[in-house]
N, C-alpha and C positions, 0 to 999 in steps of 0.2 A: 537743460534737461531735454530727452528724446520727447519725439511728439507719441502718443498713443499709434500703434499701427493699425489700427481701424481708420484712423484719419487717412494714410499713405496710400490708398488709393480712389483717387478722386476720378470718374470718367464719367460718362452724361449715358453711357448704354450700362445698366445693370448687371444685366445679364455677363456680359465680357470680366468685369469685378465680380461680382461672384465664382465664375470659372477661374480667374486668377489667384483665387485664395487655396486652390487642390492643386498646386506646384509649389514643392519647394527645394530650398539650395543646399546640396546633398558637396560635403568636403570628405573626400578619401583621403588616409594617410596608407600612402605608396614607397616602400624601402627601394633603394637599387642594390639588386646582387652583387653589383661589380666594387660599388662605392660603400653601401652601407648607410649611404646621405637620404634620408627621409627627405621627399616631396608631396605637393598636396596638388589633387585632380578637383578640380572643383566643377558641378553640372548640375543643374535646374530637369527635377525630376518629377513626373507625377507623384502624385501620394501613394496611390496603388501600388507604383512600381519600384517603392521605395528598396524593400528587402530584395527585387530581383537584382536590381544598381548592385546592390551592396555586397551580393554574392558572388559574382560574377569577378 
């Protein structure tokens, strides 16, 4: 069984885990014109800038 992810980040400065918790891993599913083969973009996004990622 998975561990809780509250536990997942252990670090002795607060402050740094707390800012670590407003990122997260953002998976695009990308076709190719030429092929038709679906690939996947995967990047560590603020939260904020989630829907700009996505738009673009």
């Amino acid at each position: 069984m998975a561990k809780a992810a509250k536990t997942a980040i252990k670090t002795k400065d607060q402050k740094a885990a707390a800012d670590a918790k407003n990122w997260t891993k953002v998976i695009r599913t990308l076709r190719s014109p030429k092929t038709g083969a679906y690939t996947f973009k995967e990047a560590i996004v603020h939260k904020d800038k989630i829907k700009e990622y996505l738009g673009s």
